[in-house]
N, C-alpha and C positions, 0 to 999 in steps of 0.2 A: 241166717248167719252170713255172716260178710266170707269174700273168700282169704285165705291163707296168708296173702299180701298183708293188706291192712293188721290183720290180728300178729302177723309176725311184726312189723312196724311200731304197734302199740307196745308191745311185749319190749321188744328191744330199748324202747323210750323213757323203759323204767326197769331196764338190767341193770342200771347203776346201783339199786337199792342192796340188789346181789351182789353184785363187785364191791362192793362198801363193806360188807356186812352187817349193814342194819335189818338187810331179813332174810330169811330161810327160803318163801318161796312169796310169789308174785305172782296172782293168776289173771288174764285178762281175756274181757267177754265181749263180741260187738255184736249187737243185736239192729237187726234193719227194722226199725220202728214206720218205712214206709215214707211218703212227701220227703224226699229228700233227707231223711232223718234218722243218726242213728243214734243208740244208747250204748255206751261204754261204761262196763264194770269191771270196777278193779278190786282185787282184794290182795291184799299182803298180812303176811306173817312174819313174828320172832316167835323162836321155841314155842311154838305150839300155838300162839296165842295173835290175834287179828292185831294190827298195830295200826290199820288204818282201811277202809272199807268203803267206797262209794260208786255213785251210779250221777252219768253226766251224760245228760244229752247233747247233741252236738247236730247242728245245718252240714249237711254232707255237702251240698256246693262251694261250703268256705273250707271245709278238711280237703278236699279232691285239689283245689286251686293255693293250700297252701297261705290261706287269711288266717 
């Protein structure tokens, strides 16, 4: 698991959904897949129900430098 930084980052980059209220909650997951490489999972909800769900790999040397 990535530290506290990065997953508050993530988190924060899709509080708008919250502040909108297009969803109830918005959970997000960094996993260190290792070679520079991490896996970000997101999952959002309305009333009770997934609105939108996915898993995105990402080169950690272009997220660290902002590419």
């Amino acid at each position: 698991m990535f530290c506290s930084v990065e997953q508050y980052k993530a988190e924060e980059d899709l509080k708008w959904f919250l502040d909108d209220d297009i969803a109830d909650s918005v959970e997000v997951e960094l996993l260190d897949e290792g070679n520079n490489r991490i896996q970000l999972n997101v999952r959002i909800e309305k009333s009770g129900e997934i609105i939108e769900s996915g898993k995105y790999a990402l080169q950690w040397e272009a997220v660290k430098n902002g590419v």
